[in-house]
N, C-alpha and C positions, 0 to 999 in steps of 0.2 A: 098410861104408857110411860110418865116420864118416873112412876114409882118401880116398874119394871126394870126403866135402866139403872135406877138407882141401883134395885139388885143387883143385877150385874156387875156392876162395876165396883161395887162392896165383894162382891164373890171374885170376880178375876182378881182384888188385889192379893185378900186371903189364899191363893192358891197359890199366885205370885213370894209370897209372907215364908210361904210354908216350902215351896220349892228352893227359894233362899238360903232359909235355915235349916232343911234335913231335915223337916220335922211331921211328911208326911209317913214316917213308920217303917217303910221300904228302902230299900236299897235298888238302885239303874242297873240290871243286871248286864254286864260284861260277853262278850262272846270271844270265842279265840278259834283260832280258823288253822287247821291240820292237815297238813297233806302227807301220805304215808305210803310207804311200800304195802305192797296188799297182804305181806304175811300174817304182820300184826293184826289186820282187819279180820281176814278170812278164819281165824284162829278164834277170834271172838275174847282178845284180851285187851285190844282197845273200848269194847264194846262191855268187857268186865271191867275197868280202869274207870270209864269217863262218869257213870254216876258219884263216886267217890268225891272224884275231881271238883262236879258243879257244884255238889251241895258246900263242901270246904267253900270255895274260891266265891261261888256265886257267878258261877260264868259258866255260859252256854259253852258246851265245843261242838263245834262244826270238824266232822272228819269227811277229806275228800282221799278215798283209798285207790290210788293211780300207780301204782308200782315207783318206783326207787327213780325212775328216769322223767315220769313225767311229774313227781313230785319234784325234782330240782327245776323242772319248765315255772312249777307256780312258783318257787320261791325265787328264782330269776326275773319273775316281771311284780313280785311283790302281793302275788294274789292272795298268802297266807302268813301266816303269825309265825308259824312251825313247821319245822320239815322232821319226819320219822323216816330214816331209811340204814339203809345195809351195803354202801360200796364205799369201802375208804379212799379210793384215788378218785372218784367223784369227788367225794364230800370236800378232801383237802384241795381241789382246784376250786371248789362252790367257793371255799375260806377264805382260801388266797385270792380268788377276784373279788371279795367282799361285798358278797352275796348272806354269808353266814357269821354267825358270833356264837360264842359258848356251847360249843358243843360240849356234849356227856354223852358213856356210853353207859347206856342200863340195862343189855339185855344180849346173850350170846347163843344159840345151839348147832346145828349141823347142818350142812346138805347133804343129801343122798341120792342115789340114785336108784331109782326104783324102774319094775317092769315085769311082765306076766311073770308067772312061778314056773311056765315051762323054759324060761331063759334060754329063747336059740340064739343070742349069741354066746351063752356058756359063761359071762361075767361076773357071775357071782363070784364073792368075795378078793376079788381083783384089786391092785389099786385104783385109784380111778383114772389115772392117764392111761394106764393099761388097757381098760374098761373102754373106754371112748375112742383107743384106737382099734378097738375090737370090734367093737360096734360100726365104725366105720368101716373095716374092711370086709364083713361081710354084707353090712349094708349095699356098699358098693360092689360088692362080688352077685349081688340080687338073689342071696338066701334068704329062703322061705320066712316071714314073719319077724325080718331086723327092721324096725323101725324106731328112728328116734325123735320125739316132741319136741320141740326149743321152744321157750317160753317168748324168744323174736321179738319182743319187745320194749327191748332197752331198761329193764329193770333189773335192778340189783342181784336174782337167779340167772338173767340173761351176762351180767358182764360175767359172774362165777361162772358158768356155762364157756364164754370165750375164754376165761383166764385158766380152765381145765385143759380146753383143744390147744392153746399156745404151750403150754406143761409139756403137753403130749409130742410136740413137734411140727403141730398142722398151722397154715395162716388162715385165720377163720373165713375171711373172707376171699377169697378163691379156692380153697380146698373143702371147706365144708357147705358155706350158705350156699346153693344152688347145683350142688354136685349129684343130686341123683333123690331119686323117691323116699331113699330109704330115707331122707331128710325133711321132717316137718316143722314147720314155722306156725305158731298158734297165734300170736299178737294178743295175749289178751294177758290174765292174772294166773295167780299160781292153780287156785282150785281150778278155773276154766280149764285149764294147760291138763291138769292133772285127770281131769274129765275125757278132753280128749286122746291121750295117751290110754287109756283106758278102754275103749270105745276103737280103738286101732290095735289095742293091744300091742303097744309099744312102749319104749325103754324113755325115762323123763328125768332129770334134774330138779329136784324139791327139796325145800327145807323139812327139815321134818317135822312142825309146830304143825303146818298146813298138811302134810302126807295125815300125821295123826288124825289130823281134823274130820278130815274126806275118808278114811280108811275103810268105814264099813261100808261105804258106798262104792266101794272100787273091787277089783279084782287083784289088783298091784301087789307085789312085796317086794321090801328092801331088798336090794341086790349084792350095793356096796355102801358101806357105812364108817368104813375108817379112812384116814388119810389126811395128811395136813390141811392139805389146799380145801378142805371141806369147813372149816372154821367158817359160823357167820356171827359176825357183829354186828349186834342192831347200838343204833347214836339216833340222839336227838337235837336236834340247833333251833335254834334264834335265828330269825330272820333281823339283816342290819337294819337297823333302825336311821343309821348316819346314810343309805343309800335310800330308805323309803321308809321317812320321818311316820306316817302312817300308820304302823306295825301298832299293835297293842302287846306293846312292851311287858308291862306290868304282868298279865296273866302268860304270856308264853315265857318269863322267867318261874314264873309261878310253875308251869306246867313244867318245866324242865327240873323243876327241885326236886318238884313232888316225885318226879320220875324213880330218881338218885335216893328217895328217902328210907329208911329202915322198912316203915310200913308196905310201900310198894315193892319192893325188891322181895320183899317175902314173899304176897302177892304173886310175882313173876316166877318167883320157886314153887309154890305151890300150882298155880294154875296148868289144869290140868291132869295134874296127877290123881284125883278121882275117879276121873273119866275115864282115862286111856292106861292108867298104870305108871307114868309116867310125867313129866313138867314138858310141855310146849319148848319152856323157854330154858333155860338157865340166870339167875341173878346175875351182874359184874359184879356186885358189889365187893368181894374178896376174891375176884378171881382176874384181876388187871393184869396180874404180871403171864398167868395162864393163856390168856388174849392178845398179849401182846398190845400193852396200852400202859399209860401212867396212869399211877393208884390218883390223882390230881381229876383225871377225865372220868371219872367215877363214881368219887365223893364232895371233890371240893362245890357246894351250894355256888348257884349265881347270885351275882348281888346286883 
């Protein structure tokens, strides 16, 4: 018995010895915890990115893909390392109450608007304010087969969706949320949204990384596709470290470099274009001043 503990306690110091000095071979892998607009998820380019990511860094990533609105909920109570989303007057009130640090933007492409190919409100190729007042007024006029989706969920296609109807002349909320059938609320993600639009056979607000994605499954075609107000930019932030000491600092700088680097941004050009004929995404990386952003939020590395 008492040559037993001898063992032991020869052996716990040895583990002790070794844990010390780094010298059992291994490295503690790291985790980094992601909350993202669901574009990037449903797209399947965060889910092309993050093997990259662990093996470089040695760090697990945790992605929780909650749309644009409830990823600013986790990064408000501190629940993750990184926020991925797409509403610039979001993100710059996140900044300003110092919620967020270091933001970059590393990824741009469009909204559209899509909806059956028999188009009875006649939309095609409309601008889009034009479009959504069209659609409203026959909606509201209760012609045959005007129905429109809202993504209703506070994410970054739902604020685009309001910042269209305010363009157009309407106040969202007494003129369109609850004004009549021809108006649907989905509460869910882009694919869900895009599902059910589909499935009703109505007119919907989609990025196009995600329309791509779902396309062969749907009935849909793009309806309208040009127009300023359809600009989307994807940013990624740092979670403040000085409000929730917590934050694993280290890897969600890491992850926002890697975002911004040569190798990814190509990445982002490419992806997709196999598949569909076209890229998901667009790079920033040379395209800041097209954006409407400084060449600084782009390239410049976090330190």
């Amino acid at each position: 018995m008492v040559k037993k503990r001898i063992i032991f306690a020869v052996a716990a110091v040895m583990i002790a010895i070794l844990l010390i000095c780094g010298c059992t071979g291994t490295e503690t892998e790291q985790q980094l915890r992601i909350a993202t607009t669901t574009s990037l998820y449903d797209t399947g380019l965060l889910d092309h990115l993050k093997p990259m990511f662990e093996e470089e860094y040695n760090t697990e990533v945790l992605i929780i893909s909650a749309g644009t609105g409830k990823a600013i909920e986790y990064g408000q109570r501190g629940d993750v390392d990184v926020l991925m989303v797409h509403d610039r007057a979001r993100e710059d009130a996140f900044i300003a109450d110092g919620y967020g640090i270091n933001r970059r933007v590393f990824a741009y492409n469009y909204f559209i608007i899509v909806g059956p190919e028999s188009d009875p409100a006649g939309i095609k190729g409309m601008e889009p304010e034009e479009a959504f007042t069209t659609i409203r007024e026959k909606g509201m006029a209760g012609e045959s087969g005007v129905v429109f989706v809202s993504r209703g969920d506070a994410s970054g296609t739902h604020s685009k969706e309001q910042a269209i109807w305010k363009a157009a002349g309407f106040n969202y909320s007494t003129e369109i949320q609850g004004s009549g059938d021809w108006y649907r609320e989905a509460g869910t993600g882009m694919g869900a949204t895009l599902e059910m639009a589909n499935e009703l056979q109505g007119y919907t607000l989609s990025d196009i990384g995600t329309f791509l994605a779902y396309q062969r499954d749907l009935d849909l075609v793009t309806l309208v596709d040009e127009g300023d107000i359809l600009l989307n930019v994807y940013s990624v932030m740092q979670i403040n470290p000085e409000k929730y000491p917590e934050i694993n600092s280290t890897p969600a700088k890491a992850w926002i470099n890697f975002m911004i680097s040569d190798e990814v941004q190509e990445e982002i050009a490419s992806f997709g274009v196999a598949e569909y004929g076209q890229p998901l995404f667009y790079a920033a990386k040379d395209a800041w001043e097209k954006i409407g952003v400084t060449e600084a939020e782009v390239k410049d590395p976090v330190l």
